[in-house]
Backbone atoms as SQL, in Angstrom:
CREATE TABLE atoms (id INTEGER PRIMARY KEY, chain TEXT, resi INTEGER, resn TEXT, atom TEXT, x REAL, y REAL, z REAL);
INSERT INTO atoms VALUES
  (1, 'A', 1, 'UNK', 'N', 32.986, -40.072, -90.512),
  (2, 'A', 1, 'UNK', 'CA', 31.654, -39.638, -90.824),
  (3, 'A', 1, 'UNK', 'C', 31.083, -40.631, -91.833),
  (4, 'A', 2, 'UNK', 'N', 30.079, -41.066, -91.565),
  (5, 'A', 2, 'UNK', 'CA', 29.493, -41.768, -92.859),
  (6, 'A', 2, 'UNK', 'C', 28.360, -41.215, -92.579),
  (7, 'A', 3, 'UNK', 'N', 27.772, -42.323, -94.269),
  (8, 'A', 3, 'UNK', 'CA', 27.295, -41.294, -95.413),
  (9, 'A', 3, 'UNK', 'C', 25.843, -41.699, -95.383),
  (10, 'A', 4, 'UNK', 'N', 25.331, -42.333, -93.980),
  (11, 'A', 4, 'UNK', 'CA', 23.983, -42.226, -93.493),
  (12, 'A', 4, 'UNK', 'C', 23.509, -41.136, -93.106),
  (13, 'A', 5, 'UNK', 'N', 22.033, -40.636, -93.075),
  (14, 'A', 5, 'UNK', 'CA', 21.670, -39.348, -92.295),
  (15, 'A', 5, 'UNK', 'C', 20.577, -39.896, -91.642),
  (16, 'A', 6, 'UNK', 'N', 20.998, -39.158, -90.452),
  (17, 'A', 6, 'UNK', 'CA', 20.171, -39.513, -89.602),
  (18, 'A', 6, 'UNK', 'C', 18.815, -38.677, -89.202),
  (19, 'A', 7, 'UNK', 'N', 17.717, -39.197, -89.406),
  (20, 'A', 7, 'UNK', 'CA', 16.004, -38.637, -89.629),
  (21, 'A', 7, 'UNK', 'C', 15.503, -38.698, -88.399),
  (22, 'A', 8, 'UNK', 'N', 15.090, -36.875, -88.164),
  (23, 'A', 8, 'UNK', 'CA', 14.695, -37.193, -86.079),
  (24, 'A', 8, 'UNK', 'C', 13.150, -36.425, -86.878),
  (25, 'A', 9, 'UNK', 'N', 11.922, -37.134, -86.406),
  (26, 'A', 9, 'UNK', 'CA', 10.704, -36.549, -86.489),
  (27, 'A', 9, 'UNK', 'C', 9.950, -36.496, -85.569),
  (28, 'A', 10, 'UNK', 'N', 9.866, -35.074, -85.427),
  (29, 'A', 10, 'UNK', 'CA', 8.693, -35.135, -83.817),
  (30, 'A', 10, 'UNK', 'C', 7.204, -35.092, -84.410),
  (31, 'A', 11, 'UNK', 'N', 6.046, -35.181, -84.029),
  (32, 'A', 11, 'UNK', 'CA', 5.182, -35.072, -84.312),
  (33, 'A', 11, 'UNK', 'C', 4.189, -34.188, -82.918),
  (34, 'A', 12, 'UNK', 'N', 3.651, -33.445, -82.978),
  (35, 'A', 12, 'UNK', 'CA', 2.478, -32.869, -82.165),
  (36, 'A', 12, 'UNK', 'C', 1.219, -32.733, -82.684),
  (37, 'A', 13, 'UNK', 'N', 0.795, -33.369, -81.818),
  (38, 'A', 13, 'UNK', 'CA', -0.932, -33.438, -82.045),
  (39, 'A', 13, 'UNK', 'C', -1.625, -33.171, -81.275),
  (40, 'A', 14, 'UNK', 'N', -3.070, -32.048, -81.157),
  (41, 'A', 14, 'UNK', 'CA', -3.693, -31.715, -80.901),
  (42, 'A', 14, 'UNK', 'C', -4.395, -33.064, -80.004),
  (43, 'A', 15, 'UNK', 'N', -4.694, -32.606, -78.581),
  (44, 'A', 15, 'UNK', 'CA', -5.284, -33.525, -77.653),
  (45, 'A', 15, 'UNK', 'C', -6.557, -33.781, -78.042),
  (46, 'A', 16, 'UNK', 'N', -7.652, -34.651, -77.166),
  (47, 'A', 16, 'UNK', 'CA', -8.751, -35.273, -77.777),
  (48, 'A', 16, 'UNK', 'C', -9.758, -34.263, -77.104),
  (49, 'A', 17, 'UNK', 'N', -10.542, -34.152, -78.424),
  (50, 'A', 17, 'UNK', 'CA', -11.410, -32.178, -78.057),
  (51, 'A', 17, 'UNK', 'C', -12.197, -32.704, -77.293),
  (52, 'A', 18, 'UNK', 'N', -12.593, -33.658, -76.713),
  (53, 'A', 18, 'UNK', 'CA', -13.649, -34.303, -75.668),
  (54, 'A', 18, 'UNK', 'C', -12.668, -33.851, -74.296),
  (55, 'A', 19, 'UNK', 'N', -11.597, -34.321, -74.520),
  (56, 'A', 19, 'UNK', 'CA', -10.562, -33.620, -72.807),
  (57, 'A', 19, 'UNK', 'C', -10.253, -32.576, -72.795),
  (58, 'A', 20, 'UNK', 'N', -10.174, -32.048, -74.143),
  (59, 'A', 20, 'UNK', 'CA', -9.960, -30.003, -74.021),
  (60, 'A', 20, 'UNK', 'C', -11.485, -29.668, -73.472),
  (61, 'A', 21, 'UNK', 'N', -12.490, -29.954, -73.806),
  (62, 'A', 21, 'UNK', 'CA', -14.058, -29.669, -73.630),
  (63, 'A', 21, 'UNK', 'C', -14.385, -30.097, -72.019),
  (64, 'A', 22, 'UNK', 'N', -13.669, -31.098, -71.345),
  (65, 'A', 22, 'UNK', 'CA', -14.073, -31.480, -70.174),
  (66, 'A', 22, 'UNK', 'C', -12.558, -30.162, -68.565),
  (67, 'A', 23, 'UNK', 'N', -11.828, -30.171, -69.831),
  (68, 'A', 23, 'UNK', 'CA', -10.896, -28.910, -68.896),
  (69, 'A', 23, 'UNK', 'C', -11.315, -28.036, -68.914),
  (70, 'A', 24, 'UNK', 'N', -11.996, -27.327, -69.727),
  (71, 'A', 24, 'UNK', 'CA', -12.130, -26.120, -70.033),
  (72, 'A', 24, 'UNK', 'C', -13.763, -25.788, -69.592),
  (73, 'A', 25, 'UNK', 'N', -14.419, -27.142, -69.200),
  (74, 'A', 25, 'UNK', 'CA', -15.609, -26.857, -68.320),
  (75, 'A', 25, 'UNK', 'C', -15.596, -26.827, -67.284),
  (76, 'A', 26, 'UNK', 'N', -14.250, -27.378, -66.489),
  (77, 'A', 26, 'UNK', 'CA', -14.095, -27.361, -65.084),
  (78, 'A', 26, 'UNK', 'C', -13.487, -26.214, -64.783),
  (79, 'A', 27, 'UNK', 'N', -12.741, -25.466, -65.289),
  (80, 'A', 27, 'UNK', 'CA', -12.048, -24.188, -65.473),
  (81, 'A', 27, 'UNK', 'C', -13.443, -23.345, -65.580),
  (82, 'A', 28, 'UNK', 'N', -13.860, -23.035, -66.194),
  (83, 'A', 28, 'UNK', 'CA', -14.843, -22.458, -66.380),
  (84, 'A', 28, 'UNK', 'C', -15.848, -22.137, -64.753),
  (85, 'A', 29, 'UNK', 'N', -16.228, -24.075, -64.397),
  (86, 'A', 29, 'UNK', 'CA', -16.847, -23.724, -63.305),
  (87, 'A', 29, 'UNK', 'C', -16.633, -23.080, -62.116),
  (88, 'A', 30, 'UNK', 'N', -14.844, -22.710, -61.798),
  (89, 'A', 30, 'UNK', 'CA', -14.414, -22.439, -60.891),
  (90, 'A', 30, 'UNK', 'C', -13.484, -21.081, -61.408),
  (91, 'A', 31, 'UNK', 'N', -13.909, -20.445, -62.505),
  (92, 'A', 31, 'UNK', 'CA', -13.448, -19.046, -62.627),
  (93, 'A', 31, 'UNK', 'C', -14.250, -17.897, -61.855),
  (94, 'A', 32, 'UNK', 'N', -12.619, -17.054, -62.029),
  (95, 'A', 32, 'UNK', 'CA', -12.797, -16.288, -60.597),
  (96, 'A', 32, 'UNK', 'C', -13.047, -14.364, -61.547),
  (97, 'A', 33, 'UNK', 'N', -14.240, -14.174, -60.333),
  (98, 'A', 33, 'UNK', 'CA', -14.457, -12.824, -61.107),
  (99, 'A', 33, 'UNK', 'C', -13.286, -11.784, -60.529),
  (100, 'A', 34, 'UNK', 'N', -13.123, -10.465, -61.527),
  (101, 'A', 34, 'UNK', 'CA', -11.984, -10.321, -60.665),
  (102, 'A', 34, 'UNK', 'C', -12.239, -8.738, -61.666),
  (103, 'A', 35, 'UNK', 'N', -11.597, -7.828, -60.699),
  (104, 'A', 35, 'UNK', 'CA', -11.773, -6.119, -60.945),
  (105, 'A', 35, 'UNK', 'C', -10.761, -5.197, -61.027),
  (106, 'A', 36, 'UNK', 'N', -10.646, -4.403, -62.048),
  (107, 'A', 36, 'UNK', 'CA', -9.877, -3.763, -61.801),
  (108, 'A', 36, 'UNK', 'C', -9.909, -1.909, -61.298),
  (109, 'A', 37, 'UNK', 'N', -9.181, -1.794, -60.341),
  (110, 'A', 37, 'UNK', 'CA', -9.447, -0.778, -60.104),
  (111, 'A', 37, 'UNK', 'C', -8.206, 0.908, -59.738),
  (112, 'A', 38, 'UNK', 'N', -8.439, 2.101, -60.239),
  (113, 'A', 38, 'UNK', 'CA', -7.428, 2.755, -60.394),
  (114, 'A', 38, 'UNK', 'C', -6.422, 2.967, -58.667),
  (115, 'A', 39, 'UNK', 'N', -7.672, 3.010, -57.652),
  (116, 'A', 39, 'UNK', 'CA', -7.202, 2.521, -56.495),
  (117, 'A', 39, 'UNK', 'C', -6.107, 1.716, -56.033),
  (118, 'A', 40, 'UNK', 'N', -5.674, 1.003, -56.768),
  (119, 'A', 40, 'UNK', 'CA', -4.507, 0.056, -56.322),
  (120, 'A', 40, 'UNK', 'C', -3.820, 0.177, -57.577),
  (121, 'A', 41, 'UNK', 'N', -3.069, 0.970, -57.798),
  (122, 'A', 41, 'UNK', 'CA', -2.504, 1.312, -59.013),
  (123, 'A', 41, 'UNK', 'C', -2.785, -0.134, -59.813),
  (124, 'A', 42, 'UNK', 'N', -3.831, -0.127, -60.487),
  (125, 'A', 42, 'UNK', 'CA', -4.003, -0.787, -62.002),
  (126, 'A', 42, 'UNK', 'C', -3.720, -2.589, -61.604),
  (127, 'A', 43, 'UNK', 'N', -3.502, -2.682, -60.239),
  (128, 'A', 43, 'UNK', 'CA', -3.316, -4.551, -60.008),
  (129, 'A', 43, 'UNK', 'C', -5.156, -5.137, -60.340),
  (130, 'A', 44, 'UNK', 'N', -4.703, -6.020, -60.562),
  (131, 'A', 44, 'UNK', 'CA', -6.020, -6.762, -60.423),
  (132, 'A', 44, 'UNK', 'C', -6.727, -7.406, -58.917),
  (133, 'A', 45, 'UNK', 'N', -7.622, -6.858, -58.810),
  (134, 'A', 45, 'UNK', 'CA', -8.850, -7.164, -57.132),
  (135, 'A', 45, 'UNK', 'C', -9.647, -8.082, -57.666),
  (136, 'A', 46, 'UNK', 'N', -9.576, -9.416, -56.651),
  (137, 'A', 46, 'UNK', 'CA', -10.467, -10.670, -57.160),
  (138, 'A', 46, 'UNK', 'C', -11.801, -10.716, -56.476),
  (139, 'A', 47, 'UNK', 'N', -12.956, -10.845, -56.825),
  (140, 'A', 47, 'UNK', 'CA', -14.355, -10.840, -56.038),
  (141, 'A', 47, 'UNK', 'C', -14.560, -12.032, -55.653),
  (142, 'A', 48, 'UNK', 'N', -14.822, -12.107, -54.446),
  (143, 'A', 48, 'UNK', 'CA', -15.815, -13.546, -53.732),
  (144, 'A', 48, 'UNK', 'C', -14.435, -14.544, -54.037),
  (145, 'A', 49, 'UNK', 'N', -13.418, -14.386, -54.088),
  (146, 'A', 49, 'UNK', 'CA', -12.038, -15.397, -53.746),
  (147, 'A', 49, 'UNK', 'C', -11.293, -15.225, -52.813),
  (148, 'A', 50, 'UNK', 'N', -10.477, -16.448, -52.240),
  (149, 'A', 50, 'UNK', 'CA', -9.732, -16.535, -50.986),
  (150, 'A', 50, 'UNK', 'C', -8.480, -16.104, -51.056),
  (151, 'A', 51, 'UNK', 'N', -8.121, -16.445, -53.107),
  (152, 'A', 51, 'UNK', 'CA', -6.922, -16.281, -53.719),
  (153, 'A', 51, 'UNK', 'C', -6.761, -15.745, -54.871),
  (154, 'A', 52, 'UNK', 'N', -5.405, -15.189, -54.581),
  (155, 'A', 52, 'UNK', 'CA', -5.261, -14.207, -56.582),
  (156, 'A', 52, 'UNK', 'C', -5.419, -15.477, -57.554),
  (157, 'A', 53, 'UNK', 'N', -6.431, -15.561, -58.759),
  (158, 'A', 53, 'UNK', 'CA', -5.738, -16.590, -59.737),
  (159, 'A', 53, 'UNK', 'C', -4.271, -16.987, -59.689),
  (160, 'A', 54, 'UNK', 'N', -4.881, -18.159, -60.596),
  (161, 'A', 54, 'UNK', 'CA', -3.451, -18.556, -61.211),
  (162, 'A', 54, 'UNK', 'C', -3.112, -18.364, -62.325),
  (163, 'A', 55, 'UNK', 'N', -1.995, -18.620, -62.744),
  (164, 'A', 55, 'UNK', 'CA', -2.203, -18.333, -64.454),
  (165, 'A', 55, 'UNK', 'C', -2.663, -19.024, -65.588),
  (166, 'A', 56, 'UNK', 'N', -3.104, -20.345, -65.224),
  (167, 'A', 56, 'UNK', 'CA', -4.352, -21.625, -66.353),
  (168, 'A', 56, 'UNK', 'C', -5.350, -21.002, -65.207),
  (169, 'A', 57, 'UNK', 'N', -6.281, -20.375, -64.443),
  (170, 'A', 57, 'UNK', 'CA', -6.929, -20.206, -63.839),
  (171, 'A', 57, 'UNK', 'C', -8.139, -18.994, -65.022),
  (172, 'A', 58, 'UNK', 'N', -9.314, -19.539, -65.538),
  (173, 'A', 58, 'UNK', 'CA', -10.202, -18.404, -66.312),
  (174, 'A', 58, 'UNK', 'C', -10.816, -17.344, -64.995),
  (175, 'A', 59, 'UNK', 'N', -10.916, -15.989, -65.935),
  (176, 'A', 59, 'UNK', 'CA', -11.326, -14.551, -65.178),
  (177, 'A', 59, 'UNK', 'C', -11.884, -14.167, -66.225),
  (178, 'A', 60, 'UNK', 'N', -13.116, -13.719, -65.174),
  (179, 'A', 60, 'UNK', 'CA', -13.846, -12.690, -65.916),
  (180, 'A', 60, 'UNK', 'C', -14.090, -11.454, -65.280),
  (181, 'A', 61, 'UNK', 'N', -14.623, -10.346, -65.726),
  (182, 'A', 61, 'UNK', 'CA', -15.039, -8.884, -65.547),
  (183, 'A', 61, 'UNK', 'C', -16.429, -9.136, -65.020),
  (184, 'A', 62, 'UNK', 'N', -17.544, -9.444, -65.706),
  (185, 'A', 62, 'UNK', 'CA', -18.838, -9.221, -65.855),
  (186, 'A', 62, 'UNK', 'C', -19.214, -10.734, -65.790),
  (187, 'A', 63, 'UNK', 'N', -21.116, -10.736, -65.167),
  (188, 'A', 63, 'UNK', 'CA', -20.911, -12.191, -64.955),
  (189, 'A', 63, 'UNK', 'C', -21.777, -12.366, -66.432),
  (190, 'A', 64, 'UNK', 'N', -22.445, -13.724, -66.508),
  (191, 'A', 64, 'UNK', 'CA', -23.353, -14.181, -67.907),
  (192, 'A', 64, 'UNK', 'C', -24.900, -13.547, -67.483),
  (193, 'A', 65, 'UNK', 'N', -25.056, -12.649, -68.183),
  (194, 'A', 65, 'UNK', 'CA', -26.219, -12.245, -68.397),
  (195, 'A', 65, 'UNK', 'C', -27.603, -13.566, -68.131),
  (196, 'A', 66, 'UNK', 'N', -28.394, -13.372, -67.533),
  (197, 'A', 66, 'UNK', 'CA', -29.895, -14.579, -67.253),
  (198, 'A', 66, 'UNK', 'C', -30.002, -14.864, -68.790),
  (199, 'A', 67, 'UNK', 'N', -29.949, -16.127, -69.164),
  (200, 'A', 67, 'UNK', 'CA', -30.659, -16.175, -70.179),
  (201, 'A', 67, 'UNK', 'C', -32.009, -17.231, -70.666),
  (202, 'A', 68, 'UNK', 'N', -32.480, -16.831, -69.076),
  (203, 'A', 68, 'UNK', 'CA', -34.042, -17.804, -68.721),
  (204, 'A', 68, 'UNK', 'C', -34.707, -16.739, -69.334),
  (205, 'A', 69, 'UNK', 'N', -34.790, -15.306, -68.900),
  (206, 'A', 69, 'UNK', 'CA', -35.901, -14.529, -69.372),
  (207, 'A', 69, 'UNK', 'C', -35.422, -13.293, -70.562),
  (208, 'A', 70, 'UNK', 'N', -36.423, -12.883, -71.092),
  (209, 'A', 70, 'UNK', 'CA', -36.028, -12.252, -72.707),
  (210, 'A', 70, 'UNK', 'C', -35.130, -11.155, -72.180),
  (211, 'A', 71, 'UNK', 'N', -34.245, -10.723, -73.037),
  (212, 'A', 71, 'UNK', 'CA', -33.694, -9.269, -72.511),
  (213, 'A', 71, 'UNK', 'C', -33.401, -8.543, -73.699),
  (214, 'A', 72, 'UNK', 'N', -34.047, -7.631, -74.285),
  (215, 'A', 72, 'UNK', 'CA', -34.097, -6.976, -75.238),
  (216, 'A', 72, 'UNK', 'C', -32.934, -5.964, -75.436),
  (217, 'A', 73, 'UNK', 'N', -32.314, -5.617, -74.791),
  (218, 'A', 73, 'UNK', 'CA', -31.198, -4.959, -74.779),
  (219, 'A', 73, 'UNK', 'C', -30.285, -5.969, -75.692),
  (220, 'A', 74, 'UNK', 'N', -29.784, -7.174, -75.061),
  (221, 'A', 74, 'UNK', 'CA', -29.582, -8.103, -75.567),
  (222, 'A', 74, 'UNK', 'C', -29.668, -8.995, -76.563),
  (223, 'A', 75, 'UNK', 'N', -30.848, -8.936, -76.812),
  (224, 'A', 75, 'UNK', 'CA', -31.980, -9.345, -78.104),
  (225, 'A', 75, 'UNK', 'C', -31.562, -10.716, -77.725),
  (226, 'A', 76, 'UNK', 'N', -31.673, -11.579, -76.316),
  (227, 'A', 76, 'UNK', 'CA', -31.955, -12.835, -76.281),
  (228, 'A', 76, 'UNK', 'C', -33.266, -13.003, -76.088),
  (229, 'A', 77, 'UNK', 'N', -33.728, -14.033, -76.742),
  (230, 'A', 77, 'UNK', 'CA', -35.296, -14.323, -76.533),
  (231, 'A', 77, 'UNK', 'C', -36.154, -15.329, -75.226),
  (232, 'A', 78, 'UNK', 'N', -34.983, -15.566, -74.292),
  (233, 'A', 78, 'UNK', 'CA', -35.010, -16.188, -73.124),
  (234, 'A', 78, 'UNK', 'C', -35.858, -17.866, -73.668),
  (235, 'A', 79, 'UNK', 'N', -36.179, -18.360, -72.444),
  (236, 'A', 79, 'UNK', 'CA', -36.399, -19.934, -72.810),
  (237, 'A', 79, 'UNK', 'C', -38.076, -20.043, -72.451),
  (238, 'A', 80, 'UNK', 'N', -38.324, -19.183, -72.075),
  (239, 'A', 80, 'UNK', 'CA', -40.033, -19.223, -71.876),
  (240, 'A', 80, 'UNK', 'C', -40.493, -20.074, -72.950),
  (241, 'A', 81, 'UNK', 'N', -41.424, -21.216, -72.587),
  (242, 'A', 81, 'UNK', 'CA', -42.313, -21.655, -74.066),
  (243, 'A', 81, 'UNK', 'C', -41.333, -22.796, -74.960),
  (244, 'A', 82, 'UNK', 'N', -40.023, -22.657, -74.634),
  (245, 'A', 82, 'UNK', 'CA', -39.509, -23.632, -75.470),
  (246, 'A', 82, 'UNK', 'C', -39.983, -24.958, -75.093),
  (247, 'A', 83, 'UNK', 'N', -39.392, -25.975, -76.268),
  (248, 'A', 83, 'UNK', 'CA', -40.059, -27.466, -75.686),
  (249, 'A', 83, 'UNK', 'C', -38.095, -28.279, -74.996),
  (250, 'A', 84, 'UNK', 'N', -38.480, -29.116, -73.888),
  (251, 'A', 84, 'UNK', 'CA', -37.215, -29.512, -73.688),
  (252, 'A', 84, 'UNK', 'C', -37.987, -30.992, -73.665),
  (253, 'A', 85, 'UNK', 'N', -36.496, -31.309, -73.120),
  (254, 'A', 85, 'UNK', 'CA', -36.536, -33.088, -72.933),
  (255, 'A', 85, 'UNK', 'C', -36.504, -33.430, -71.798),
  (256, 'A', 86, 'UNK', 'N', -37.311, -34.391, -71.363),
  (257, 'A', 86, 'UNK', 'CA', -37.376, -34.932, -69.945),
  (258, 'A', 86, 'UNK', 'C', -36.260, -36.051, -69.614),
  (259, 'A', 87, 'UNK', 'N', -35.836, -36.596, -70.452),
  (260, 'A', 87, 'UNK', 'CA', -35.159, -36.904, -70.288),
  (261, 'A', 87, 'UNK', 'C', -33.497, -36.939, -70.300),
  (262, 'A', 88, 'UNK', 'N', -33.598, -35.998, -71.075),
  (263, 'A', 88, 'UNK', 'CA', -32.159, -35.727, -71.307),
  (264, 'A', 88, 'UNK', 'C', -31.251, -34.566, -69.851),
  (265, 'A', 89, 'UNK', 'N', -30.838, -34.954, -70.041),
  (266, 'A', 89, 'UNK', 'CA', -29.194, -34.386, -68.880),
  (267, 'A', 89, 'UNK', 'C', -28.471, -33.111, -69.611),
  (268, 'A', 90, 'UNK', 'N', -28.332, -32.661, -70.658),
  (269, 'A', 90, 'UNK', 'CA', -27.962, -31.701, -71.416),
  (270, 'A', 90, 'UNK', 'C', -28.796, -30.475, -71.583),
  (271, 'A', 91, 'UNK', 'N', -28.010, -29.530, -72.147),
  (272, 'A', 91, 'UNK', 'CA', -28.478, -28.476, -72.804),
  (273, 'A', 91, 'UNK', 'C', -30.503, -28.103, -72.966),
  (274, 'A', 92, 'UNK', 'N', -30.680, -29.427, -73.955),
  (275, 'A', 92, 'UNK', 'CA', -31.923, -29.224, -73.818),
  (276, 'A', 92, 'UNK', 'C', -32.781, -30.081, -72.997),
  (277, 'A', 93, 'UNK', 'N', -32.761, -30.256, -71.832),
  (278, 'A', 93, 'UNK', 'CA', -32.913, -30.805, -70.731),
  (279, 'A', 93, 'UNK', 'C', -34.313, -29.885, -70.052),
  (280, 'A', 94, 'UNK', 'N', -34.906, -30.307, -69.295),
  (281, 'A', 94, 'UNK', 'CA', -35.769, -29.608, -68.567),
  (282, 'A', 94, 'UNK', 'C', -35.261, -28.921, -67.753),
  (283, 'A', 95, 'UNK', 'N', -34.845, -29.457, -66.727),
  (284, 'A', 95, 'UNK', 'CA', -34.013, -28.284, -65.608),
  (285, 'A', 95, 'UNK', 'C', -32.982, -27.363, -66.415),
  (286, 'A', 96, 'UNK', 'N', -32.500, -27.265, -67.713),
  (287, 'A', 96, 'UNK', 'CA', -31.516, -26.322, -67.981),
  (288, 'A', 96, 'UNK', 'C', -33.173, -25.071, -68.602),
  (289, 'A', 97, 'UNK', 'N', -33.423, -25.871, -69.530),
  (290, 'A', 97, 'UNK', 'CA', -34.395, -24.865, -70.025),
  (291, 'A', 97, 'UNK', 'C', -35.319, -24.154, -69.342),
  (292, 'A', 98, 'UNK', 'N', -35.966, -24.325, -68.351),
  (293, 'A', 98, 'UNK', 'CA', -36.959, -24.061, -67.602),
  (294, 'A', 98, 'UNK', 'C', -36.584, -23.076, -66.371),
  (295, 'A', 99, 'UNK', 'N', -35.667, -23.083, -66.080),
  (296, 'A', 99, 'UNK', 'CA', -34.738, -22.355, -65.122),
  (297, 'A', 99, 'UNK', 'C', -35.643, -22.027, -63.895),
  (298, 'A', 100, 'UNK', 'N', -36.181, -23.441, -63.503),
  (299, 'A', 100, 'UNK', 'CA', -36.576, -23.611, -61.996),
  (300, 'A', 100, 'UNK', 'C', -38.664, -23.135, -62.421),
  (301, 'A', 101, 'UNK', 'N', -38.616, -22.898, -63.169),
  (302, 'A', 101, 'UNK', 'CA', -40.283, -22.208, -63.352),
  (303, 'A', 101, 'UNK', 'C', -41.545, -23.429, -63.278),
  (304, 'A', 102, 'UNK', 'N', -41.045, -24.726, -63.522),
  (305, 'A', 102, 'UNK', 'CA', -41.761, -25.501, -63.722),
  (306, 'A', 102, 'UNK', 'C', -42.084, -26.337, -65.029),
  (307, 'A', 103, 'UNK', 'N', -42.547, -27.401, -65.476),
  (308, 'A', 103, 'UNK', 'CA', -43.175, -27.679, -66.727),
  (309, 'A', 103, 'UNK', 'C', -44.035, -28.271, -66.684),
  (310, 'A', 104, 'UNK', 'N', -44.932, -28.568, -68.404),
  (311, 'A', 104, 'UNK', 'CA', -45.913, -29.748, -68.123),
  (312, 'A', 104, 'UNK', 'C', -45.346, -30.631, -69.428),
  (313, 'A', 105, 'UNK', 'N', -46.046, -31.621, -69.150),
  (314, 'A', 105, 'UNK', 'CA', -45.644, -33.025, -69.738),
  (315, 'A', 105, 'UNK', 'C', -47.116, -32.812, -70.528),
  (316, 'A', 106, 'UNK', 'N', -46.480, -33.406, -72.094),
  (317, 'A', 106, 'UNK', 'CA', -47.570, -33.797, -72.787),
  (318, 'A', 106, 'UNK', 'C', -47.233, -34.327, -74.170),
  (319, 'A', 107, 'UNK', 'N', -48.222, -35.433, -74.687),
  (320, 'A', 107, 'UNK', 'CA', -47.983, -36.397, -75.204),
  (321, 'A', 107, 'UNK', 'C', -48.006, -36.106, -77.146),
  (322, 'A', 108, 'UNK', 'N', -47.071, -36.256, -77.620),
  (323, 'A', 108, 'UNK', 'CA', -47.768, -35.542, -78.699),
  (324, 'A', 108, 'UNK', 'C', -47.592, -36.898, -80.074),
  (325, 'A', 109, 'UNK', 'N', -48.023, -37.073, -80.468),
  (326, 'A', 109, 'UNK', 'CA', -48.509, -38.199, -81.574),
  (327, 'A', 109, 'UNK', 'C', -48.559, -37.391, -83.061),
  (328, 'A', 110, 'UNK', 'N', -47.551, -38.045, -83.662),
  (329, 'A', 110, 'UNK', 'CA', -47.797, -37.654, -85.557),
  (330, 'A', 110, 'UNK', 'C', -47.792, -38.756, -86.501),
  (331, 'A', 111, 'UNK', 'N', -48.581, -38.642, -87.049),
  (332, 'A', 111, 'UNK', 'CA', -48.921, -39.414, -88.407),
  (333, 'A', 111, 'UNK', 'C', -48.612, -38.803, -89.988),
  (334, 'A', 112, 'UNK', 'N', -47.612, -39.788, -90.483),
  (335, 'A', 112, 'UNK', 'CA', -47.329, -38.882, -91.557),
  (336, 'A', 112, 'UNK', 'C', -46.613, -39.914, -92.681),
  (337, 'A', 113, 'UNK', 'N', -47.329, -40.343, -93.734),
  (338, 'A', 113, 'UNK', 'CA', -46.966, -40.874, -94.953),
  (339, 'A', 113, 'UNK', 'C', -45.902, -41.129, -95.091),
  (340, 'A', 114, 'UNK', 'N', -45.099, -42.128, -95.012),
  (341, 'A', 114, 'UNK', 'CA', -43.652, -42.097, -95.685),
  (342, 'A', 114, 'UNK', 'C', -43.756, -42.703, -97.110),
  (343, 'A', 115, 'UNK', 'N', -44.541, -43.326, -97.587),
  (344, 'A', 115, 'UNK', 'CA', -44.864, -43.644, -98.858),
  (345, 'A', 115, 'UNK', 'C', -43.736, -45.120, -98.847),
  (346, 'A', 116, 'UNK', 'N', -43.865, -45.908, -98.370),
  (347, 'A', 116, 'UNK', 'CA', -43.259, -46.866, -98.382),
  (348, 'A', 116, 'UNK', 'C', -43.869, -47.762, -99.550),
  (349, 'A', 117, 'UNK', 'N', -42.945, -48.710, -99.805),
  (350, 'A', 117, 'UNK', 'CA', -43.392, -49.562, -101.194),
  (351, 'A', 117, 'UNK', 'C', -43.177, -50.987, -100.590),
  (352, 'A', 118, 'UNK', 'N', -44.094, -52.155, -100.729),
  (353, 'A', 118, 'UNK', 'CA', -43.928, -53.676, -100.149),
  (354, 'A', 118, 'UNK', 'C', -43.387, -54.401, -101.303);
C-alpha cells in the first residue's frame, strides 16, 4: 500500500438552458391530452392519440385557455389593442399577438431632448 491517495472527481453540470428550452418546446408541441376516467378502473384514456404516452412524453388534462380575447373569469386581458412588431418572429410578433384578426401599420416619430453637450 502506499502512501498516495488517490482523488476521483466527478463533476455534473446542468445542460445549456437554450437546449433544455428547445426540448421542452418540442415536447410541449407534441403533448398528448389525456383523461382520466372511473370507467376503466382509474388507467389513464389518451384524447386525439394513436398511442399511450411515453414516459419523457408531456400530458395534460385541460387544454390553454384563448388568450387572444379577454376572459374575466380568468382576469386575462387578451391581446386586443396591443402594439406588436412586424417584424419580429417571437412572442411579440404580429401573427402571435393578433391571433389572425388583422393589423394596421403606422408610423410613429418622437422627439425628445437628450441634452447632449459638444
Amino acid at each position: 500500500m502506499s502512501g498516495s491517495c488517490n482523488l476521483k472527481t466527478c463533476w455534473k453540470a446542468t445542460p445549456d438552458f437554450r437546449e433544455v428550452g428547445v426540448i421542452l418546446k418540442e415536447r410541449f408541441d407534441y403533448a398528448t391530452q389525456i383523461k382520466v376516467s372511473n370507467d376503466n378502473y382509474g388507467r389513464l384514456e389518451t384524447i386525439y392519440a394513436n398511442r399511450p404516452p411515453f414516459a419523457t412524453d408531456l400530458v395534460y388534462f385541460d387544454r390553454s385557455p384563448d388568450f387572444c380575447d379577454r376572459n374575466r373569469e380568468l382576469e386575462t386581458p387578451g391581446t386586443r389593442g396591443r402594439i406588436c412588431n412586424k417584424t419580429s418572429t417571437g412572442p411579440d410578433s404580429c401573427a402571435a399577438l393578433c391571433c389572425g384578426r388583422g393589423f394596421n401599420i403606422f408610423r410613429q416619430t418622437r422627439v425628445e431632448r437628450c441634452n447632449c453637450k459638444f
